[in-house]
PyMOL CGO cylinders between C-alpha atoms (Angstrom):
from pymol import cmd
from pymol.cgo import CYLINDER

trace = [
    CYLINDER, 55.73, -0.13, -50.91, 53.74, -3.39, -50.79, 0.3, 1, 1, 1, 1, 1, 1,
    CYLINDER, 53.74, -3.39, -50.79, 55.69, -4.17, -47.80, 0.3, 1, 1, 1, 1, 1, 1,
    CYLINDER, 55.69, -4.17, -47.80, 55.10, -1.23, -45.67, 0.3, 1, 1, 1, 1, 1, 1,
    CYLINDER, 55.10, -1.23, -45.67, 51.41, -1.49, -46.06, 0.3, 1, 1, 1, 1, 1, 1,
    CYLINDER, 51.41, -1.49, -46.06, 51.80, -5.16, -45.09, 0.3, 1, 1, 1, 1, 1, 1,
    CYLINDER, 51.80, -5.16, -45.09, 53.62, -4.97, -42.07, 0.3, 1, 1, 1, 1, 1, 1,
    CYLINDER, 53.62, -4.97, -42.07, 51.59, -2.06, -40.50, 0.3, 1, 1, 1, 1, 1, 1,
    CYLINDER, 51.59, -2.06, -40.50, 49.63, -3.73, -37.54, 0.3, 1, 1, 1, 1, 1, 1,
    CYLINDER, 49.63, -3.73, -37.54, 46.22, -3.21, -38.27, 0.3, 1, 1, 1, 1, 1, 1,
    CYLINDER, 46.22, -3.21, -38.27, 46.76, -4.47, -41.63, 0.3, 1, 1, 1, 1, 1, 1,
    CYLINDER, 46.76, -4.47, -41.63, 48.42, -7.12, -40.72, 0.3, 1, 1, 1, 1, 1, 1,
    CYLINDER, 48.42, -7.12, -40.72, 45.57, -8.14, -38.77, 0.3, 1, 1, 1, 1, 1, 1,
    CYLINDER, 45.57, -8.14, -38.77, 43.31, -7.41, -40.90, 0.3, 1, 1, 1, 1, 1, 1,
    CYLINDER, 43.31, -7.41, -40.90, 44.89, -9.87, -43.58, 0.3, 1, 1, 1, 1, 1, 1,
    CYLINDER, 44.89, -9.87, -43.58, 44.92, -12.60, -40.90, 0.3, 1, 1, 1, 1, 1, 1,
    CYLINDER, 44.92, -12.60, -40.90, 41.22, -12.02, -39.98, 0.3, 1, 1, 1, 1, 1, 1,
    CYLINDER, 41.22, -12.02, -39.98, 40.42, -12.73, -43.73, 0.3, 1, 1, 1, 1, 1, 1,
    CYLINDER, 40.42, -12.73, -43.73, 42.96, -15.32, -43.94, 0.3, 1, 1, 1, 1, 1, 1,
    CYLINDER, 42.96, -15.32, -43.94, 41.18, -17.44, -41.10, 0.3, 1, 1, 1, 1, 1, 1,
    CYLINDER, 41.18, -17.44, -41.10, 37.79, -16.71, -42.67, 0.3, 1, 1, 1, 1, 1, 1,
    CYLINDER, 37.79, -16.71, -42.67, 38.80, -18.41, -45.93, 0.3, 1, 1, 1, 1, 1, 1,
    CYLINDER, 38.80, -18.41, -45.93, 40.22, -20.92, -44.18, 0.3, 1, 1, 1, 1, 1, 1,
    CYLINDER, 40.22, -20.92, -44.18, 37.08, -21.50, -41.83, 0.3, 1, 1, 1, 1, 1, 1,
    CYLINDER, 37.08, -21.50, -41.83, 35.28, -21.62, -44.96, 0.3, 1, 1, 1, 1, 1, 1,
    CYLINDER, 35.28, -21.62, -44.96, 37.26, -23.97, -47.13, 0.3, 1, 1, 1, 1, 1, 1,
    CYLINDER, 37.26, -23.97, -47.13, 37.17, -26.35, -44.26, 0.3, 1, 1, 1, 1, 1, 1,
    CYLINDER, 37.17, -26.35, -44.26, 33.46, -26.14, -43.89, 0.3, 1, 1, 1, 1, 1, 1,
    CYLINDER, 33.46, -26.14, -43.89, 33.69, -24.63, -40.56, 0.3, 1, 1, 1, 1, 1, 1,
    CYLINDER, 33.69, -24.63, -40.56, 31.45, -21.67, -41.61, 0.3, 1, 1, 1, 1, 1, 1,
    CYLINDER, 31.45, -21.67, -41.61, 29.62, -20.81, -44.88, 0.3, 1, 1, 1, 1, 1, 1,
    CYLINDER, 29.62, -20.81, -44.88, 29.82, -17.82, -46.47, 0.3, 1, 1, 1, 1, 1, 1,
    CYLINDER, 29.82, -17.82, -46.47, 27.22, -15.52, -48.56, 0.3, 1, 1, 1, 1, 1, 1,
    CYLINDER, 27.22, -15.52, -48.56, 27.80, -13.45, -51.50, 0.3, 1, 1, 1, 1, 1, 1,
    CYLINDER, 27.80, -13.45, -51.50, 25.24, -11.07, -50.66, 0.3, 1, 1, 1, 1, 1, 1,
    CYLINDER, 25.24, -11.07, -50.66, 26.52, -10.62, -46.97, 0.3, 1, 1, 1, 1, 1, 1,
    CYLINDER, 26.52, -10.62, -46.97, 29.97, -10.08, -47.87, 0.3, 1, 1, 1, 1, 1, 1,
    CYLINDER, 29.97, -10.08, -47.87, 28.61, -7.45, -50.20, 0.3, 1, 1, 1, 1, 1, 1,
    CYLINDER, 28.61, -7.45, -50.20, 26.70, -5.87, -47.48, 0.3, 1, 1, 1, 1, 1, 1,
    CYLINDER, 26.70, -5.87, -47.48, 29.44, -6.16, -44.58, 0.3, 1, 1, 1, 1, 1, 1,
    CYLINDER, 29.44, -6.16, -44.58, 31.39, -4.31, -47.95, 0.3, 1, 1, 1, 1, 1, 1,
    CYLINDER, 31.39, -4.31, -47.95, 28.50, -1.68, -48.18, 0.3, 1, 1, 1, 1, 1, 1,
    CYLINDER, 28.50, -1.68, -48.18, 27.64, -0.81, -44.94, 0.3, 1, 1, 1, 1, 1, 1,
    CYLINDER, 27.64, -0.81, -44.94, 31.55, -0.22, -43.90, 0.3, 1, 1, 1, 1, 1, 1,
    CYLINDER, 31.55, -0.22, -43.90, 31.64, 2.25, -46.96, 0.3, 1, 1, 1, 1, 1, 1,
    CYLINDER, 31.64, 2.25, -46.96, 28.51, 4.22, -45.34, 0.3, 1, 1, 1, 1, 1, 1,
    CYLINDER, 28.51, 4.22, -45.34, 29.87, 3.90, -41.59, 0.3, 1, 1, 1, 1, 1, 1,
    CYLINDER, 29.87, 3.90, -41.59, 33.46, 5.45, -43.41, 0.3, 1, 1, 1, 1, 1, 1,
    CYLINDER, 33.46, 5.45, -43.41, 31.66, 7.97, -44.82, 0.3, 1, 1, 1, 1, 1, 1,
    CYLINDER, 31.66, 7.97, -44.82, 29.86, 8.88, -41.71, 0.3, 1, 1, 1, 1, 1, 1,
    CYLINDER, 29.86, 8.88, -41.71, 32.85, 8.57, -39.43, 0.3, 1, 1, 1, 1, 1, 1,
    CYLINDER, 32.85, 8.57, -39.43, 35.39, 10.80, -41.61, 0.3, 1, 1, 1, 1, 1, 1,
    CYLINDER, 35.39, 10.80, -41.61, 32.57, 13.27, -41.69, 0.3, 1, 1, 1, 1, 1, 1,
    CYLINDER, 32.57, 13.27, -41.69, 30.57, 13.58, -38.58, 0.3, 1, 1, 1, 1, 1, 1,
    CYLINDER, 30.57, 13.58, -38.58, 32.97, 12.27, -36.29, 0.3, 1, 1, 1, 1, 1, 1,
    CYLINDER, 32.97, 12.27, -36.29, 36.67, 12.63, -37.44, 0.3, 1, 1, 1, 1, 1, 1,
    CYLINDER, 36.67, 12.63, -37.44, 36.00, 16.11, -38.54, 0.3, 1, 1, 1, 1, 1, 1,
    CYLINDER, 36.00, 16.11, -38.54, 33.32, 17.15, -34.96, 0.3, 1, 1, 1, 1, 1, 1,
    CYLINDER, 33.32, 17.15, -34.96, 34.43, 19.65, -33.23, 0.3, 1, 1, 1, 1, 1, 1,
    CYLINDER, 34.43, 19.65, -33.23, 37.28, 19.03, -29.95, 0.3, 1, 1, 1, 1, 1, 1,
    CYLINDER, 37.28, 19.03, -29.95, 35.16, 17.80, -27.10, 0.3, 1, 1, 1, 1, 1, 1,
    CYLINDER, 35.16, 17.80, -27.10, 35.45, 19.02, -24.23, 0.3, 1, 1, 1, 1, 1, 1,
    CYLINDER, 35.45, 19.02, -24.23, 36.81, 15.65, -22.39, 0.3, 1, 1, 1, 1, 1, 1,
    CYLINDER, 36.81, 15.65, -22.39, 40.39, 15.79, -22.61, 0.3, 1, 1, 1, 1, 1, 1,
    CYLINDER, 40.39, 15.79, -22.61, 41.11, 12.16, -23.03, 0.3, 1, 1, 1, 1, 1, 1,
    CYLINDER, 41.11, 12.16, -23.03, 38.31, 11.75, -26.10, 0.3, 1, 1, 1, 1, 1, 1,
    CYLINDER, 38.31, 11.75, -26.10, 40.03, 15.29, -27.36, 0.3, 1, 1, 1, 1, 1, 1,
    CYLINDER, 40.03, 15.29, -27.36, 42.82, 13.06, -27.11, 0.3, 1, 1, 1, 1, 1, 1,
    CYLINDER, 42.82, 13.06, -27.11, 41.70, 10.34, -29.06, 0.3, 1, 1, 1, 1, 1, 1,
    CYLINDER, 41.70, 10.34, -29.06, 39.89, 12.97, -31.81, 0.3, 1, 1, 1, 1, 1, 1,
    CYLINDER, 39.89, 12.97, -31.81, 43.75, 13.93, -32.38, 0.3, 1, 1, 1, 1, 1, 1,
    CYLINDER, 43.75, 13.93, -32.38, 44.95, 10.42, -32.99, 0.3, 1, 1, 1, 1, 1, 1,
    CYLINDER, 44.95, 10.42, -32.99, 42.48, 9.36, -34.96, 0.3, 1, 1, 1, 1, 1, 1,
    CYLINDER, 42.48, 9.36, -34.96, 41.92, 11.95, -37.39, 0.3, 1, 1, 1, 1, 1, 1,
    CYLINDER, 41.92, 11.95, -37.39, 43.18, 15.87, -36.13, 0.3, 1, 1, 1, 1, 1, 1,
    CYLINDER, 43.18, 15.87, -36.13, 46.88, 14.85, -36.28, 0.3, 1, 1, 1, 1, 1, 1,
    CYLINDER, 46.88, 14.85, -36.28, 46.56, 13.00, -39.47, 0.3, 1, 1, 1, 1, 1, 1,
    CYLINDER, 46.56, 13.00, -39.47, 45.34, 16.56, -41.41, 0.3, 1, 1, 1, 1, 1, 1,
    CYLINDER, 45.34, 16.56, -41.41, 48.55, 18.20, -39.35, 0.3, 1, 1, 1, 1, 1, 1,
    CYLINDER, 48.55, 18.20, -39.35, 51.18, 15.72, -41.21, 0.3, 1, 1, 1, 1, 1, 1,
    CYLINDER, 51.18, 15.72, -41.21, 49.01, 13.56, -43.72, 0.3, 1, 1, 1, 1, 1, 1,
    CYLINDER, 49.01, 13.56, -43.72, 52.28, 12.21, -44.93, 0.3, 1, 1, 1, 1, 1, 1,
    CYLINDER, 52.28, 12.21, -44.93, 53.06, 10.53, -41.07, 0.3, 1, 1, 1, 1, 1, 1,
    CYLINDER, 53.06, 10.53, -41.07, 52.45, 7.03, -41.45, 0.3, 1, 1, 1, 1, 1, 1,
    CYLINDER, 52.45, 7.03, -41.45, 51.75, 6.05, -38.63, 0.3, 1, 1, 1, 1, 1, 1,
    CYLINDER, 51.75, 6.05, -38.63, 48.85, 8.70, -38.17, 0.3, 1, 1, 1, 1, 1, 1,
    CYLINDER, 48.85, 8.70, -38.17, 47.92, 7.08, -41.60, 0.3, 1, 1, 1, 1, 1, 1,
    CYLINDER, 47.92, 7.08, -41.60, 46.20, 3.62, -40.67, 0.3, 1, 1, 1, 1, 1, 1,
    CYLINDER, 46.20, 3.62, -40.67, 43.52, 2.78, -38.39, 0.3, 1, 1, 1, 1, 1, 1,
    CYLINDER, 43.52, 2.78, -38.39, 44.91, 1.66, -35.28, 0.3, 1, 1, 1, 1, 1, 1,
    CYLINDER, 44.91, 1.66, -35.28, 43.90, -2.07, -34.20, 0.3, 1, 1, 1, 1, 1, 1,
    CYLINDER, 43.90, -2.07, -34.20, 42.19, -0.70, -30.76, 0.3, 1, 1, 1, 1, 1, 1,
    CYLINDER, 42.19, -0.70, -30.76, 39.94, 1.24, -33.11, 0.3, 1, 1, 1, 1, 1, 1,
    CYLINDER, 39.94, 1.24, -33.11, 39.00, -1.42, -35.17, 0.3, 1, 1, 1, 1, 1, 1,
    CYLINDER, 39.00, -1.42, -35.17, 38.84, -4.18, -33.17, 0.3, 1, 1, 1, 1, 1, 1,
    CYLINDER, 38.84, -4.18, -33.17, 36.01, -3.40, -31.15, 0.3, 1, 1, 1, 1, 1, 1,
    CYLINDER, 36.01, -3.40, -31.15, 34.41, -1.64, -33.56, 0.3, 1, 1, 1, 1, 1, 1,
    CYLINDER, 34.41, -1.64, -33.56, 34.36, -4.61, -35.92, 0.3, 1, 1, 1, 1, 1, 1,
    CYLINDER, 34.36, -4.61, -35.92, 33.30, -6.89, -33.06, 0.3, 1, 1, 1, 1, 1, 1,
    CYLINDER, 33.30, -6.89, -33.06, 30.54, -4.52, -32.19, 0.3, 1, 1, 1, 1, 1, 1,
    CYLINDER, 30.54, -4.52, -32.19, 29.42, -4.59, -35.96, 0.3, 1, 1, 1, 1, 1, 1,
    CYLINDER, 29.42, -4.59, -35.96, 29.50, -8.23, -36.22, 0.3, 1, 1, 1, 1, 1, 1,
    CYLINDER, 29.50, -8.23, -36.22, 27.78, -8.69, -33.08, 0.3, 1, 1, 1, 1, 1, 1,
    CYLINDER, 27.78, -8.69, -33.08, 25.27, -6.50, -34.00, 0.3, 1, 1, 1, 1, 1, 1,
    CYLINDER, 25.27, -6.50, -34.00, 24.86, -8.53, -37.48, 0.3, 1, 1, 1, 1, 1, 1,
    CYLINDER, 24.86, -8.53, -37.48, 25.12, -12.06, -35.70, 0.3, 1, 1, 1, 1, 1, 1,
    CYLINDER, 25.12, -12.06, -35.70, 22.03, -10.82, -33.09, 0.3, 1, 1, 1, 1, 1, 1,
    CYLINDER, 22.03, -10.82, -33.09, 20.03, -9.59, -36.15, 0.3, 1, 1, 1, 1, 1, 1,
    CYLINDER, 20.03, -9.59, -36.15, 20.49, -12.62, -39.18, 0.3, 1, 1, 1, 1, 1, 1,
    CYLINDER, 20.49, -12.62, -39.18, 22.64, -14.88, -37.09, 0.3, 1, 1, 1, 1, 1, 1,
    CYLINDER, 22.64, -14.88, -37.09, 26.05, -16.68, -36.81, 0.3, 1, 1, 1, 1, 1, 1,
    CYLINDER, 26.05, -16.68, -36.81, 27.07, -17.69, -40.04, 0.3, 1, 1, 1, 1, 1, 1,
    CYLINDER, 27.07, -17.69, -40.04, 25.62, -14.18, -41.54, 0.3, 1, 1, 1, 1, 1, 1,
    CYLINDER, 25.62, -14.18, -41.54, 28.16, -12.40, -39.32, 0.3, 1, 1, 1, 1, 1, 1,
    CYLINDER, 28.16, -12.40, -39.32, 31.02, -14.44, -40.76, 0.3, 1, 1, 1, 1, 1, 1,
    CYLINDER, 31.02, -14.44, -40.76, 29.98, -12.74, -44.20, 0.3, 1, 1, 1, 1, 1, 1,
    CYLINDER, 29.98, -12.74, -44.20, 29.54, -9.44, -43.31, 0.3, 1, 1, 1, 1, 1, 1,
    CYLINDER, 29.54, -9.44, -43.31, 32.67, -9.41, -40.87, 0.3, 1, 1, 1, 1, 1, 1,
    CYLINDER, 32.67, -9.41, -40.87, 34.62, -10.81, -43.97, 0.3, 1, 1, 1, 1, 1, 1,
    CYLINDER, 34.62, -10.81, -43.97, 32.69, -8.07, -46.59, 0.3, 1, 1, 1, 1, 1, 1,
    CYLINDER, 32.69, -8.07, -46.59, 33.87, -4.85, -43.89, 0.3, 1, 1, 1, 1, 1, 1,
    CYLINDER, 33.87, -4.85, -43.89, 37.19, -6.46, -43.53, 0.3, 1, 1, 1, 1, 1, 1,
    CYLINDER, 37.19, -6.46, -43.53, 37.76, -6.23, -47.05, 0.3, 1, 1, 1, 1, 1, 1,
    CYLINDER, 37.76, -6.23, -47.05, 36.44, -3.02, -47.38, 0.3, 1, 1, 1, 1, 1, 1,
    CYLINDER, 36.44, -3.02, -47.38, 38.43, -1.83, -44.69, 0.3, 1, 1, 1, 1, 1, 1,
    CYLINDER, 38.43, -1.83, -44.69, 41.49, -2.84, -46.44, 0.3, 1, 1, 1, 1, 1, 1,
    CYLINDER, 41.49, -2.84, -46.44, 40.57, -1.18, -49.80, 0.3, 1, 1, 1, 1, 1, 1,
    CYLINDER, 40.57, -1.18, -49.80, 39.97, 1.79, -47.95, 0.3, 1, 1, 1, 1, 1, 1,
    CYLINDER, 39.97, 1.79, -47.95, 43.87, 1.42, -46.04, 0.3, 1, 1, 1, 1, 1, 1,
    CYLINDER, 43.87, 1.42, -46.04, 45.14, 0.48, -49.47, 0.3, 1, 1, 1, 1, 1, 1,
    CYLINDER, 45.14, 0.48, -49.47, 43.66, 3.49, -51.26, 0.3, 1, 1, 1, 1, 1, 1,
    CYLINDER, 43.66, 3.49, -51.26, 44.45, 6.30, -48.11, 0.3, 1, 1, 1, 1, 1, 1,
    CYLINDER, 44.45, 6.30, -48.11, 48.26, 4.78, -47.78, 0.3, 1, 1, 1, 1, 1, 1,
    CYLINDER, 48.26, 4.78, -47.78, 48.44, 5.27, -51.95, 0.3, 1, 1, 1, 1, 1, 1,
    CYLINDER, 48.44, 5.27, -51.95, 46.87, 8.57, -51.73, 0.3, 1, 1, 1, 1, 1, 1,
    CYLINDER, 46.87, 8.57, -51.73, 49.79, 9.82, -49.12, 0.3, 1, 1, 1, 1, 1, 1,
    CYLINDER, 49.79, 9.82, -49.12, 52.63, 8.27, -50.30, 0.3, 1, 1, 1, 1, 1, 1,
    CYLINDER, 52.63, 8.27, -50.30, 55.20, 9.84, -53.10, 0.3, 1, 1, 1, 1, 1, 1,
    CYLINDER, 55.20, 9.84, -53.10, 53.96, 7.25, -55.41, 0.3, 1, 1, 1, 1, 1, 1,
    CYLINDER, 53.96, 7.25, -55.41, 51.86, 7.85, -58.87, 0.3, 1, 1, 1, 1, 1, 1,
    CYLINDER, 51.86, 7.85, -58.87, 49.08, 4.97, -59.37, 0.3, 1, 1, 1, 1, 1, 1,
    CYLINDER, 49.08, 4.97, -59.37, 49.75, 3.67, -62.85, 0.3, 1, 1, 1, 1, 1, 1,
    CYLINDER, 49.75, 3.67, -62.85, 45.95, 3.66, -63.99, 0.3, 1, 1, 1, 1, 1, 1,
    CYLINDER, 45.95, 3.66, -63.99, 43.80, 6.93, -64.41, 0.3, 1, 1, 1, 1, 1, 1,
    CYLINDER, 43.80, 6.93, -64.41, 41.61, 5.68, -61.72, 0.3, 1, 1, 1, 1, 1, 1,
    CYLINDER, 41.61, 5.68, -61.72, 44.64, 5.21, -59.42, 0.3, 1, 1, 1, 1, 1, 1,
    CYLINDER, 44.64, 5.21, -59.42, 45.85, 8.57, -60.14, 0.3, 1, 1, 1, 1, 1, 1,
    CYLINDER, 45.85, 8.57, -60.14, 41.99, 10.16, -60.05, 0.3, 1, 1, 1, 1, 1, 1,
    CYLINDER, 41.99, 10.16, -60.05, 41.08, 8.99, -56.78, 0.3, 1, 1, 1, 1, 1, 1,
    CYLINDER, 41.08, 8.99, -56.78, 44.83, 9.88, -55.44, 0.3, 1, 1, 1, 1, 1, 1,
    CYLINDER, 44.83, 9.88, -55.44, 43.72, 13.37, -56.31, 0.3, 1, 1, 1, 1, 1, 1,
    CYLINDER, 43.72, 13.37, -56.31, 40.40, 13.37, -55.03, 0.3, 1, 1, 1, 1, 1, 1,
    CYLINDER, 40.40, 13.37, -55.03, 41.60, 12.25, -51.65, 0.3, 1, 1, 1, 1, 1, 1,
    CYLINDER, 41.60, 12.25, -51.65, 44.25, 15.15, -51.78, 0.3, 1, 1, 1, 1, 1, 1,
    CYLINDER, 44.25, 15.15, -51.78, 41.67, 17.65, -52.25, 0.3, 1, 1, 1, 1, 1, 1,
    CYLINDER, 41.67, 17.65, -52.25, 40.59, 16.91, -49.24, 0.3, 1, 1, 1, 1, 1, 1,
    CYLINDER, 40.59, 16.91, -49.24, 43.64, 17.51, -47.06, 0.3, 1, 1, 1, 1, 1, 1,
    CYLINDER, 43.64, 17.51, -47.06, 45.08, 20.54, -49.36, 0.3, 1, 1, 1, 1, 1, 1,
    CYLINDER, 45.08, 20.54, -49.36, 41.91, 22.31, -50.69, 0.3, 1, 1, 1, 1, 1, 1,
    CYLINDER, 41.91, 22.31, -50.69, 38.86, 21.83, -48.75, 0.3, 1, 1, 1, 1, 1, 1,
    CYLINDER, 38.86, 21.83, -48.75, 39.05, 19.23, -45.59, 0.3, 1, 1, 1, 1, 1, 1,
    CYLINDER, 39.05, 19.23, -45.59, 34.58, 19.70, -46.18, 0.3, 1, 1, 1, 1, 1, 1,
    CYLINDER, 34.58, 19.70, -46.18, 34.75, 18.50, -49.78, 0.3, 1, 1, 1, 1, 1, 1,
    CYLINDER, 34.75, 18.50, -49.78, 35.62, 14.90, -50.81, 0.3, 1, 1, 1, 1, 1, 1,
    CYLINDER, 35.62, 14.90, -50.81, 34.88, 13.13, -47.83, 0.3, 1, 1, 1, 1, 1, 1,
    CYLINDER, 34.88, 13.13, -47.83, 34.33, 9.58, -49.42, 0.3, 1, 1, 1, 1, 1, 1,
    CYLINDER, 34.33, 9.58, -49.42, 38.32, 8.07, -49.39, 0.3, 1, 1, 1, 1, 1, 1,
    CYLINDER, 38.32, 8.07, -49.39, 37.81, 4.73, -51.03, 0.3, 1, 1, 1, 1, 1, 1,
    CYLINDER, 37.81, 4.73, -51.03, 34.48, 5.34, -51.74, 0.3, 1, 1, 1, 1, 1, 1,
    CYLINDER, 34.48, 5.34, -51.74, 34.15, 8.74, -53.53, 0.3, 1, 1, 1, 1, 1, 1,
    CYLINDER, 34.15, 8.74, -53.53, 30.35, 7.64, -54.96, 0.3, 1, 1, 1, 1, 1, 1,
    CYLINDER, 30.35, 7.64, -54.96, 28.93, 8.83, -51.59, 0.3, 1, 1, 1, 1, 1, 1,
    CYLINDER, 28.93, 8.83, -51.59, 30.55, 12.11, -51.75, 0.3, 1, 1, 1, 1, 1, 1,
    CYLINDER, 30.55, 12.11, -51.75, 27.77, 13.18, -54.87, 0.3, 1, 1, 1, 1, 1, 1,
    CYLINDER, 27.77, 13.18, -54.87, 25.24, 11.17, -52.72, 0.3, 1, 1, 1, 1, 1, 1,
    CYLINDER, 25.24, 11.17, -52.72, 25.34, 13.41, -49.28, 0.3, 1, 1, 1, 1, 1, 1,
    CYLINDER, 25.34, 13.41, -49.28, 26.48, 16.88, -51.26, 0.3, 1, 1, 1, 1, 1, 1,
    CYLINDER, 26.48, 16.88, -51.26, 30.12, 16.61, -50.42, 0.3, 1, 1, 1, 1, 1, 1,
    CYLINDER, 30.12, 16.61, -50.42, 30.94, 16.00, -54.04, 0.3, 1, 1, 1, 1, 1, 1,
    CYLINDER, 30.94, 16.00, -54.04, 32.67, 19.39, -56.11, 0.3, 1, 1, 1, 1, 1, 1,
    CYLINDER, 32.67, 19.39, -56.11, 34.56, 19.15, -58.89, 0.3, 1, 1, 1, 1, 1, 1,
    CYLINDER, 34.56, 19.15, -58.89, 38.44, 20.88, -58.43, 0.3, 1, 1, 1, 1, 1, 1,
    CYLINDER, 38.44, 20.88, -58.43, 38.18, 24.01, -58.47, 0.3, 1, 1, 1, 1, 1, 1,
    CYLINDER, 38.18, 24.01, -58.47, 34.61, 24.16, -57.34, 0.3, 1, 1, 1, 1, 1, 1,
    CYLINDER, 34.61, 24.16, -57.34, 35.41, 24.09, -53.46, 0.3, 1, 1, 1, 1, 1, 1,
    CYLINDER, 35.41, 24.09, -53.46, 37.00, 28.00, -51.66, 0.3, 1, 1, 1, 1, 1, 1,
    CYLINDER, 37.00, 28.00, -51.66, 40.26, 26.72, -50.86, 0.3, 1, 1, 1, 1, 1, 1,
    CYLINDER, 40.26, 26.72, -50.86, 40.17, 26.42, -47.00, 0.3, 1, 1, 1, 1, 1, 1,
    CYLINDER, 40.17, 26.42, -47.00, 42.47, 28.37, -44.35, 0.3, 1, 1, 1, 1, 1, 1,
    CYLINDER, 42.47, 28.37, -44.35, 42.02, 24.71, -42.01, 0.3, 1, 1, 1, 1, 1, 1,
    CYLINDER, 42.02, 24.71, -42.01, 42.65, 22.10, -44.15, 0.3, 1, 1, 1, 1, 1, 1,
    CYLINDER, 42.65, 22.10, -44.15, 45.98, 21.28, -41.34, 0.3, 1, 1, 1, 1, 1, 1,
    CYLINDER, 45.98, 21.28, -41.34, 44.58, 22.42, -38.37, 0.3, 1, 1, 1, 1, 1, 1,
    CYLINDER, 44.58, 22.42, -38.37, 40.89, 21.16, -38.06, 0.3, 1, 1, 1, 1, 1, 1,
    CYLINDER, 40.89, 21.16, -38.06, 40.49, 22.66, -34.54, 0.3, 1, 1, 1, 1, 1, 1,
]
cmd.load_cgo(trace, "trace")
């Protein structure tokens, strides 16, 4: 199981990303800051939340190739959420997303404050991999919270694809109105086929 998840690509890269971070910072190459990892961490949990939502789940543009990409990224995923490799973020998503986000961070606070807050979204990226590839896998997370947030997630793809937006981060579900408990939600005819 462990394995899988390891050897997908963008994980894989992901790992290596924070790999040469810690590195870079046991060396003294770069310093990093609590409080920026924990905000690279919190801001990738909002920009999750927003994506799934307002993008994953926007209606088909009318572009073929960015209907296309709407597919690949999220449509086909609700079609077969049990296809792996619909599962994981590909690495031409997240690479220049990331870079654009640390970029962004390095203009605004500076070098060594993007090294934090690259390192705080990288790890938040892979809780969020860890916890989706749990959630659709025939495997039963040993704690309660392991097997709670396993069920939230599947709400979302076999009840109500509106509902339960938040994957690794359900907190933000009850803080934008996306939160219901299980049998609060109409179950919905398009939970598989978004569009």
């Amino acid at each position: 199981m462990l394995l899988i998840f390891v050897r997908h690509g963008s994980v894989a890269m992901l790992l290596v990303g924070v790999a040469a971070e810690i590195l870079a910072w046991l060396s003294g190459a770069i310093s990093l800051q609590p409080a920026l990892i924990l905000l690279g961490a919190l801001l990738f949990y909002l920009s999750e939340y927003g994506m799934h939502r307002f993008a994953f789940h926007a209606p088909p543009l009318s572009w073929p190739p960015a209907r296309k990409l709407q597919h690949r990224l999220h449509y086909d995923h609700h079609v077969e959420p049990n296809r792996l490799d619909l599962l994981f973020l590909p690495a031409w998503f997240l690479v220049p997303n990331l870079a654009v986000a640390a970029g962004l961070f390095g203009f605004l606070f500076g070098t060594q404050a993007a090294f934090s807050a690259l390192l705080g979204m990288t790890l938040a990226i892979l809780h969020y991999e860890w916890v989706h590839y749990v959630a659709h896998i025939p495997y039963q997370p040993r704690t309660r919270l392991g097997r709670w947030i396993k069920q939230y997630h599947l709400r979302h793809h076999f009840i109500s694809e509106k509902h339960w937006v938040g994957v690794s981060n359900p907190a933000l579900d009850g803080v934008f109105g996306t939160l219901h408990g299980p049998d609060a939600a109409e179950k919905s005819t398009t939970t598989r086929q978004l569009y």
